[in-house]
C-alpha positions in Angstrom: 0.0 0.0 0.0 1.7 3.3 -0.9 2.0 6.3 1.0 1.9 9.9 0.7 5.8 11.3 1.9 5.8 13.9 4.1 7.4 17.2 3.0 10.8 17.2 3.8 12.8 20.1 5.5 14.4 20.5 1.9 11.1 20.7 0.4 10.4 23.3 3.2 14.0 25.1 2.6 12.6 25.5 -1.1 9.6 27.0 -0.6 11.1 29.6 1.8 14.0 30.0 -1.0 11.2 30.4 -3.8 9.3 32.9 -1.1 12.2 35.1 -0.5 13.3 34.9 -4.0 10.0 36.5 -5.5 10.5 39.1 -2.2 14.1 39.7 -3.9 12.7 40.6 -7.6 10.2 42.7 -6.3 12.4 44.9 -4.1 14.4 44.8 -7.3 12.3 45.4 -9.9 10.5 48.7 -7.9 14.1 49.9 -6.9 12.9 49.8 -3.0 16.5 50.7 -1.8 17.1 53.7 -4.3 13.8 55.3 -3.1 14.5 54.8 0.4 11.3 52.6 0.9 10.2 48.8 1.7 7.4 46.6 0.9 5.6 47.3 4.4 5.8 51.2 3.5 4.7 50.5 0.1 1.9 47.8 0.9 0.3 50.9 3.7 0.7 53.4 1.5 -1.5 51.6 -1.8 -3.9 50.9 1.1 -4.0 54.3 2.4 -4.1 55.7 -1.4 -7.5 53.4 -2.6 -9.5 54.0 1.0 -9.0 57.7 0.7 -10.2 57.6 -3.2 -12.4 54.5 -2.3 -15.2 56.9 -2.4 -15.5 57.6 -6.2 -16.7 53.4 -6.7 -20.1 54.8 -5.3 -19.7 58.7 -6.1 -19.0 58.3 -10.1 -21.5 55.5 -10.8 -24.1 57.7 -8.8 -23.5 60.6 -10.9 -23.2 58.6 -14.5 -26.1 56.5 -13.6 -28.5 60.0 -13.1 -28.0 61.5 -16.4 -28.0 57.9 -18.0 -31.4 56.7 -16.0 -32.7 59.3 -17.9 -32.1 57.7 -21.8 -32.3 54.2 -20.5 -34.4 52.1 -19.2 -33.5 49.8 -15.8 -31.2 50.2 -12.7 -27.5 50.4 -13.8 -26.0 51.6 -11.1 -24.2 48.0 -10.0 -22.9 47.9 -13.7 -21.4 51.5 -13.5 -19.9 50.3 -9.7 -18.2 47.7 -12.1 -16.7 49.9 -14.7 -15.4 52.2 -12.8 -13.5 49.7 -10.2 -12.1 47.8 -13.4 -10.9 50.8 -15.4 -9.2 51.9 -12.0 -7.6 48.7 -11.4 -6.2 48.3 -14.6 -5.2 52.0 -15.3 -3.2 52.4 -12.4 -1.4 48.8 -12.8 0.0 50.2 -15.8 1.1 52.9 -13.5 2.2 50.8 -11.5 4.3 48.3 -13.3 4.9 50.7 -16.5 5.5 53.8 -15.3 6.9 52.3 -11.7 5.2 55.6 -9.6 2.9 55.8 -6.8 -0.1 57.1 -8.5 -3.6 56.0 -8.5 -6.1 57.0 -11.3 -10.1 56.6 -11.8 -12.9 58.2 -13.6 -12.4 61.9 -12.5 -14.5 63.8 -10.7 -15.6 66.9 -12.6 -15.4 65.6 -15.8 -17.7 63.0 -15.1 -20.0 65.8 -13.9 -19.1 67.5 -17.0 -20.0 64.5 -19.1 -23.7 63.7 -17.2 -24.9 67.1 -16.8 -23.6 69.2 -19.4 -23.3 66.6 -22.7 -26.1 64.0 -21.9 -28.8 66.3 -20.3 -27.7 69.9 -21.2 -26.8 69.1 -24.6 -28.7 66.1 -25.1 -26.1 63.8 -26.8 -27.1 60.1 -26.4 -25.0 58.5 -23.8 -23.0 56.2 -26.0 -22.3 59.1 -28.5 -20.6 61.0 -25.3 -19.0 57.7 -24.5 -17.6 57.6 -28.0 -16.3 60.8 -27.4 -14.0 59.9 -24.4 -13.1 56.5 -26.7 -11.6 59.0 -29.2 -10.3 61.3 -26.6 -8.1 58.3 -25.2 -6.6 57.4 -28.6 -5.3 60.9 -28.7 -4.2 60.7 -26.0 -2.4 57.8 -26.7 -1.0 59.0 -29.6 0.1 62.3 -27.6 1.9 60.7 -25.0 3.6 58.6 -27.6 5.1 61.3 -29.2 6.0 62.8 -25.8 3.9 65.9 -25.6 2.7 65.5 -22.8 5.9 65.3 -21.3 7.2 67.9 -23.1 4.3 70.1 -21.6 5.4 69.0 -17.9 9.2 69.9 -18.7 8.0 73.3 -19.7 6.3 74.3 -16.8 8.4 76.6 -14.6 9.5 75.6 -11.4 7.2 78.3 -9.1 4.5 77.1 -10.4 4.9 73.3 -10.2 5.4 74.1 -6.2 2.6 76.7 -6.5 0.4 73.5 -8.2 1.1 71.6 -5.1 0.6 73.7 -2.9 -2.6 74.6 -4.3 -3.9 71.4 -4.9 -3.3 71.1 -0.5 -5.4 73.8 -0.6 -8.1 72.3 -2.9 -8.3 69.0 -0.8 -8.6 71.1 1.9 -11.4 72.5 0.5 -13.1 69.5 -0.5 -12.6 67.8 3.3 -14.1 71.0 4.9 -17.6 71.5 2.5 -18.6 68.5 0.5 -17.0 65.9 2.8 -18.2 67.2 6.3 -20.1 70.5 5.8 -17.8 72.7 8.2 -17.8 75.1 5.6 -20.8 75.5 3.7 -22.7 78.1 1.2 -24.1 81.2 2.3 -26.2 83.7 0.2 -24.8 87.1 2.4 -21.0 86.1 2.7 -20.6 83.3 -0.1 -19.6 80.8 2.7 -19.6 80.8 6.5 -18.8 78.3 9.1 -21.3 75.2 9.1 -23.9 73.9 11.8 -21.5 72.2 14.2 -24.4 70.8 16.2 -25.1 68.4 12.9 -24.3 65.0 14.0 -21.8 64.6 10.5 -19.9 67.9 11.0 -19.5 66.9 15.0 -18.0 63.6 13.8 -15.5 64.9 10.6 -14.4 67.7 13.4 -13.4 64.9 16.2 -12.3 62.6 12.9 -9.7 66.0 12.4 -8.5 65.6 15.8 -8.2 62.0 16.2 -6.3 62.1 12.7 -3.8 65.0 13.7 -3.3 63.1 16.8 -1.9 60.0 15.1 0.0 62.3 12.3 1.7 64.2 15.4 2.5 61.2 17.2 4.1 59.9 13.7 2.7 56.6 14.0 2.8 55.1 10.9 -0.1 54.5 9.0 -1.6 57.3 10.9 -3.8 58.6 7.4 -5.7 54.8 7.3 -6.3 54.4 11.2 -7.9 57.9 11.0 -10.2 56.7 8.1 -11.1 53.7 10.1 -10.9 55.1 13.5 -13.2 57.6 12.8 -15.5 55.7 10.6 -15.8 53.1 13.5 -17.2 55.7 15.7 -19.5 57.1 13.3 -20.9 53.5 12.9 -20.9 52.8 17.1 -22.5 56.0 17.6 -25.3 55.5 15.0 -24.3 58.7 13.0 -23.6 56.6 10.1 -25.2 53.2 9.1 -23.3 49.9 9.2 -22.5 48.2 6.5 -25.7 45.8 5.3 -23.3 42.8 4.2 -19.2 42.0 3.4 -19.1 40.7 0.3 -21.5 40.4 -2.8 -21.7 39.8 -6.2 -20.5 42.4 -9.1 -23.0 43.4 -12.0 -21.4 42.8 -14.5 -21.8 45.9 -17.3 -23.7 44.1 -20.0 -25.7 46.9 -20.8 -22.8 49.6 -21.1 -19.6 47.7 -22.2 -18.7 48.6 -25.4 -21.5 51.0 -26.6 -19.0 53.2 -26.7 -18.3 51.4 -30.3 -22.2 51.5 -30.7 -22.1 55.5 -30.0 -19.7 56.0 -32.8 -21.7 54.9 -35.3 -24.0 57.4 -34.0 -21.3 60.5 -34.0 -22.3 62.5 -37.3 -26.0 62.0 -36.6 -25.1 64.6 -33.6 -24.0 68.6 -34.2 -20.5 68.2 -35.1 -19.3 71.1 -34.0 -21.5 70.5 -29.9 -19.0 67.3 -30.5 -16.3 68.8 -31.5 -16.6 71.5 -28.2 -17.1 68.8 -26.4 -14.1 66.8 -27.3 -11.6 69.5 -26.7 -13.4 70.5 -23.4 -12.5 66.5 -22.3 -8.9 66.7 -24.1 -8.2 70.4 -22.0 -9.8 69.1 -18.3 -7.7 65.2 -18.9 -4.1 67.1 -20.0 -4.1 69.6 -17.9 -6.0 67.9 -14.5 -3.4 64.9 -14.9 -0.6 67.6 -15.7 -1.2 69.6 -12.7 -1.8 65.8 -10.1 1.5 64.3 -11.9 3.5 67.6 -11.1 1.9 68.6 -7.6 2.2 65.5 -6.0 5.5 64.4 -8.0 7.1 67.7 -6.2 5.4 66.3 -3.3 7.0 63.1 -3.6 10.6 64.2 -4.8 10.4 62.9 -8.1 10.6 66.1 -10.2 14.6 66.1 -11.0 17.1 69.4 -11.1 16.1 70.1 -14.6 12.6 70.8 -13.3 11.2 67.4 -14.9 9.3 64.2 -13.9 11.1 61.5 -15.2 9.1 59.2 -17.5 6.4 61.4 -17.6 5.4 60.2 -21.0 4.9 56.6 -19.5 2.9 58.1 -16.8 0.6 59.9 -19.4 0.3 56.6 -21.4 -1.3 54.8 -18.3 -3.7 57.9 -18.1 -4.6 57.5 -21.8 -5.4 53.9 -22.1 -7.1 53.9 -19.0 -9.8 56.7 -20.4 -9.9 54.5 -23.7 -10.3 51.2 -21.5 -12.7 53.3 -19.5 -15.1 54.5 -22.2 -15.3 51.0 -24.0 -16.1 49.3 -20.4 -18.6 52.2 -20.1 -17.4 55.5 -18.0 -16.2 59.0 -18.2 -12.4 59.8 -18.8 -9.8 58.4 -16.2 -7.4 60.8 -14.5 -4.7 60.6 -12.3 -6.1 61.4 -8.6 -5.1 63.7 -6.2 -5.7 61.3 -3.6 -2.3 59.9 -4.3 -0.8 62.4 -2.1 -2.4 60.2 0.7 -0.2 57.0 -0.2 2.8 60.0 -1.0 2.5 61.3 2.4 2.9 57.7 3.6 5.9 57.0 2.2 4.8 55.3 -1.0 7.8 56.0 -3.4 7.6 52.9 -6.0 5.3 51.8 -8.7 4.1 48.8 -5.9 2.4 51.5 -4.4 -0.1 51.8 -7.3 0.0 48.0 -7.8 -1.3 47.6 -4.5 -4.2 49.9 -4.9 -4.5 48.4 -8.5 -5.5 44.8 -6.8 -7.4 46.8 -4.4 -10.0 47.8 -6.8 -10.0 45.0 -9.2 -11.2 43.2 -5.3 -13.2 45.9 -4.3 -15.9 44.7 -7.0 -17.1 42.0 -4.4 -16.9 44.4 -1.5 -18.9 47.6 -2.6 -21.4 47.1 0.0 -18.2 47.6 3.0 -16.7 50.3 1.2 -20.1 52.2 0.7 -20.5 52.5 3.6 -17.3 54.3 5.0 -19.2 58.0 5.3 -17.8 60.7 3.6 -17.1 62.6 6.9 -14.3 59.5 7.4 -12.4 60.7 5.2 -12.7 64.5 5.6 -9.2 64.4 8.1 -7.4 62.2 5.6 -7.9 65.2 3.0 -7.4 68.2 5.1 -4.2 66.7 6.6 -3.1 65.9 3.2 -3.6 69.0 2.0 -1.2 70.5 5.2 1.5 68.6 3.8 1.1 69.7 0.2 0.8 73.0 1.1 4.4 72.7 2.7 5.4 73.3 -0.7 5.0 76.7 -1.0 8.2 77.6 0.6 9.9 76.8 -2.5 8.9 79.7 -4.4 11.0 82.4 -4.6 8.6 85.5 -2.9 11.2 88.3 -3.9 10.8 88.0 -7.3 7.4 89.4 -8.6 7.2 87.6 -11.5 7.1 84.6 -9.6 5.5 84.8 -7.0 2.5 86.9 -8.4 1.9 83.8 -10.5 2.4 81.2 -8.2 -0.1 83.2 -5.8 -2.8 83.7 -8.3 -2.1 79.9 -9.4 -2.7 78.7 -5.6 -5.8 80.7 -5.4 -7.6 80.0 -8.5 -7.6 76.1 -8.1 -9.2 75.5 -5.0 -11.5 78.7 -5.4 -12.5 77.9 -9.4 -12.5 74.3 -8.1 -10.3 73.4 -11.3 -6.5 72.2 -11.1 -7.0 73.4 -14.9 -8.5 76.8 -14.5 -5.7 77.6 -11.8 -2.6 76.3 -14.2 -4.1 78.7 -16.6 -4.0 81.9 -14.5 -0.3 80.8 -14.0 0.6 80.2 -17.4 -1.3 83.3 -18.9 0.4 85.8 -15.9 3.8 83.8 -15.5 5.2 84.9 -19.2 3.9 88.4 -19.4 5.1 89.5 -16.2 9.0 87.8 -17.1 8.4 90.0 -20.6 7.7 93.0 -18.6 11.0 92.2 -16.4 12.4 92.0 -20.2 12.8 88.3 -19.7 10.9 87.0 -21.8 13.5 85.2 -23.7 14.3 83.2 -20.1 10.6 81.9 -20.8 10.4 78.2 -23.0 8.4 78.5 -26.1 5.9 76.2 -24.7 4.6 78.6 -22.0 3.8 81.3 -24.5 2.0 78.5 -26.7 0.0 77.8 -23.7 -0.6 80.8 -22.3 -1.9 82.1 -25.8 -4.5 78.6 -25.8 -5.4 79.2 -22.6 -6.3 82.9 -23.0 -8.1 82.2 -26.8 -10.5 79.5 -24.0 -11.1 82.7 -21.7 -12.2 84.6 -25.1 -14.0 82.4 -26.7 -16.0 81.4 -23.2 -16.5 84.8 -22.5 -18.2 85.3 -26.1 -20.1 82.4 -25.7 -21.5 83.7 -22.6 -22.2 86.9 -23.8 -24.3 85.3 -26.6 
């Protein structure tokens, strides 16, 4: 009668060989010791990078699935919940293992705004057509990053205001933390905005979430950005502010209904206005370039990655995981995918290599069978995350150099304008436009790269040509 052999220690000895050898290539392959960083860092700070951003899986279906309920029939929320966690996962893999930076990306928010309220229900382009039109958007972008000019565009941007961009996309997470996330800032008709109701149970909560979260960040105990996030969504949950979450686990939806009408929807394209298309193309082209342009260089300055020329090394690989994601996004059946600005979270905890995003890749390839957990972390969870982020972006804005006019009065205007025009776009623009003329009045202007005044003239021809459109 034969028997089964138990393992032997060599057999044991092997494993743990093959184990530590697979630990070996991947310290190798993400240059762990270069960046000053290890796989525990790097593991915490993927982690900490999807739960802050975890909130667009139920934000971006919610606001595609309202303008699309609209021109179709039946519930397809659980299919958009799908979408969007898919073209995340595998948009920031190739981030991850192409590019090799810490960077997360996902359908952004304010172009997916953009894309329900203005294109399907302002303008009243089908759905698929306006899905088309991010398809096409991607391959551009594809075949801009492939010819590096996107990159080029990064390189040009002067020094001020890539520390001004990161300083003033702090400021814009700030922003976001203290209205929509927790409503300690809200609207007000006499003073524009005004301190919220503090006696509302989900201001009282984001407020003691703030100080629980500082607390951890001053103590410097690592991991301090995630504990808040759970610490505080705990309470929330304990204290009845905030319901529990109904179930763990269930099934995904899988988009049957909105994969690939994207290909459907360009059949469709010159049944529609041309030129409402054509607007509407370079609208997504200008919020993707320069949304992405602004996240890459912020948080890269953030991060240390921006080198002494003034430039993100492989840029162009980090714009090609940008552009197929929007392409893989619009054929699987959501807006255009950006890179986030959440990524500062995983930044700020020490994520430095590409494992970073691979990390937070897997994370939302999984989070498909756990959308009912992460639903239910409440918005005022992750208020502290963002407002203590944005502290350590802002940090950047002792790198500008105050003495010199031309610089700073750009850098200024360019920290203002983003948070305030709640655009990462609008606020490079008032930089670009003010940046060159104020080096020619210092009769500089030759000091200034061609590619500034190329911009600057594009982005003041927009301000025209929106003001006219206005006016009419």
């Amino acid at each position: 009668m034969s028997r089964k052999t138990p393992s032997t220690p060599t057999e044991a000895k092997s494993d743990s060989e093959a184990s530590s050898a697979n630990s070996v290539a991947i310290v190798g392959f993400f240059e762990f010791e270069e960046l000053g960083t290890n796989f525990r860092t790097e593991v915490l700070a993927g982690v900490t990078t999807f739960v802050t951003m975890a909130y667009i899986l139920a934000v971006n279906p919610d606001i595609l699935s309202s303008a699309i309920f609209l021109q179709e029939s039946g519930d397809l929320f659980g299919e958009l919940v799908f979408a969007t966690a898919i073209s995340s996962a595998l948009a920031t893999l190739i981030m991850g293992l192409y590019a090799k930076y810490p960077f997360a990306l996902a359908p952004g928010m304010g172009i997916n705004a953009y894309f329900a309220f203005s294109v399907v229900l302002g303008l009243g382009i089908e759905w698929r057509v306006a899905l088309a039109a991010v398809f096409i958007e991607g391959l551009i972008f594809i075949a801009m990053s492939l010819t590096k000019m996107r990159s080029r565009i990064v390189s040009a941007i002067p020094d001020c205001l890539k520390h001004a961009t990161a300083a003033g996309i702090g400021l814009f997470i700030a922003y976001i933390a203290l209205t929509s996330n927790s409503g300690i800032i809200v609207t007000s008709e006499t003073t524009t905005t005004t301190l919220g109701n503090l006696a509302d149970p989900n201001t009282l909560m984001a407020i003691a979430g703030i100080l629980i979260t500082a607390a951890f960040v001053a103590r410097r105990i690592k991991g301090a950005l995630l504990i808040g996030i759970l610490a505080t969504a705990l309470l929330g949950w304990i204290l009845g502010i905030a319901p529990w979450p109904q179930s763990i686990i269930g099934l995904p939806a899988l988009p049957v209904n909105i994969a690939g009408q994207a290909f459907v929807g360009l059949a469709g394209v010159l049944d529609n206005n041309i030129w409402n298309l054509l607007a509407v193309l370079l609208v997504f082209l200008f919020v993707d370039t320069f949304d992405t342009v602004g996240t890459l260089t912020g948080v890269g300055v953030k991060a240390g990655f921006v080198d002494a020329k003034g430039e993100l090394p492989r840029a162009s690989k980090a714009f090609m995981a940008d552009a197929i994601g929007t392409t893989a996004g619009a054929a699987l059946g959501t807006s255009t995918v950006a890179t986030y600005i959440e990524s500062a979270a995983g930044v700020s905890e020490g994520g430095r290599s590409g494992f970073t995003a691979v990390v937070t890749s897997v994370l939302f390839a999984l989070a498909i069978f756990f959308t009912p957990l992460l639903s239910a972390i409440p918005p005022f969870a992750t208020a502290p995350v963002l407002l203590i982020v944005g502290v350590l972006m802002a940090g950047s804005i002792t790198e500008i150099n105050w003495e010199d006019p031309a610089e700073s009065i750009p850098s200024f205007l360019t920290i203002l304008f983003i948070p305030l025009s709640f655009s990462i776009a609008e606020g490079l623009a008032v930089g670009f436009i003010s940046y060159p003329i104020l080096k020619a009045v210092q009769g500089k202007a030759h000091e200034t790269d061609v590619t500034v005044w190329i911009l600057a003239a594009v982005f003041l021809l927009r301000f025209v040509f929106l003001a006219l459109e206005i006016g009419a």
